[in-house]
N, C-alpha and C positions, 0 to 999 in steps of 0.2 A: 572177766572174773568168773570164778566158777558159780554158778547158782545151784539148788538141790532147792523145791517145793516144799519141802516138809523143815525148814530154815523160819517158813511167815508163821505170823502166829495163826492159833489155829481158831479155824470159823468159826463161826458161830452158826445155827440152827438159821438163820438168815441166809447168813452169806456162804453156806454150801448149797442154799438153793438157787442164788445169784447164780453162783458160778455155775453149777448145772444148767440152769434155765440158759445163760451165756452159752454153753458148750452144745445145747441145742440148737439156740437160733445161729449157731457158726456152722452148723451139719446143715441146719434146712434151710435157712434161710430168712431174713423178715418180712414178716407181712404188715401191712399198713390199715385200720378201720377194720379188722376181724382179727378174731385170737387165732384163728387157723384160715388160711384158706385152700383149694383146692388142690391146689400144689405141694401144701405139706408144708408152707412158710409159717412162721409163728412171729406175734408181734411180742411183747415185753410180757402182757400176762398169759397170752395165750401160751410161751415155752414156761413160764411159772406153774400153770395148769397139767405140764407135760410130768413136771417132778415128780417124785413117787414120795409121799406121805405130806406134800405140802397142802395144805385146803386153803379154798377161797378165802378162807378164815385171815391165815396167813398174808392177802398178797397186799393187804395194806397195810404192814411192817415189811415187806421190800420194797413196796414203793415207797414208802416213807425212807428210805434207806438210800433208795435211788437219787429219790426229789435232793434230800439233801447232800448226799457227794456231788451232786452237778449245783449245788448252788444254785437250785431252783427256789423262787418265791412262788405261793399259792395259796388262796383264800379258800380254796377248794377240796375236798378230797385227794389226798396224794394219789391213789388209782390213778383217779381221773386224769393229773397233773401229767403221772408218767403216761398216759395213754397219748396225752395232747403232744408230748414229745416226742415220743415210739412214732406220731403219724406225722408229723413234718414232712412235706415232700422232700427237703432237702436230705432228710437224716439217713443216715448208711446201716447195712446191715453192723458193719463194724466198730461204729460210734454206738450203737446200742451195745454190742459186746462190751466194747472197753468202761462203759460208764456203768455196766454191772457187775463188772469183775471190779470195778473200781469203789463199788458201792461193796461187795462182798468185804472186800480188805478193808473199810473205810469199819466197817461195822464191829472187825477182828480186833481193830488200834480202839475204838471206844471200849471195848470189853476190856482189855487190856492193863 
């Protein structure tokens, strides 16, 4: 079926930074226990960090965005929650992609 991007609804102020910060960590890479490391890898806040006009202010309404598309529970700071997820050893650079572009759209259909 044909697709065309400009078809979803459109972001929000969140979930264009999702998708950004997604489209970063799929260039460089993830990294695990640091927001950058040496190599130019970026973990969940570190590629949030990379955005242009997002502030630290911001990154706990994406992880709160995050947390809840993946149906995470947490007693804690959503930060936190997605840091503890981003460092998984098991976790893929591409399971963080899809669970932020998933979080991006999830954030578009609540506004909606």
């Amino acid at each position: 079926m044909l697709y065309n991007k400009d078809w979803d609804t459109p972001l929000t102020a969140v979930g264009k930074a999702l998708m950004a910060g997604a489209d970063l960590i799929e260039k460089h890479g993830l990294a695990k226990f640091v927001r950058q490391d040496s190599n130019g890898k970026l973990c969940f806040l570190g590629a949030l960090d990379m955005v242009e006009g997002y502030s630290e202010d911001d990154h706990s309404k994406a992880s709160k965005a995050l947390v809840a598309a993946l149906g995470l529970t947490t007693l804690r700071d959503p930060r936190s929650a997605a840091a503890d997820w981003n460092n998984k050893l098991e976790r893929t650079a591409q399971e963080v992609v899809d669970a932020m572009r998933l979080a991006a759209r999830t954030t578009a259909k609540a506004m909606a």
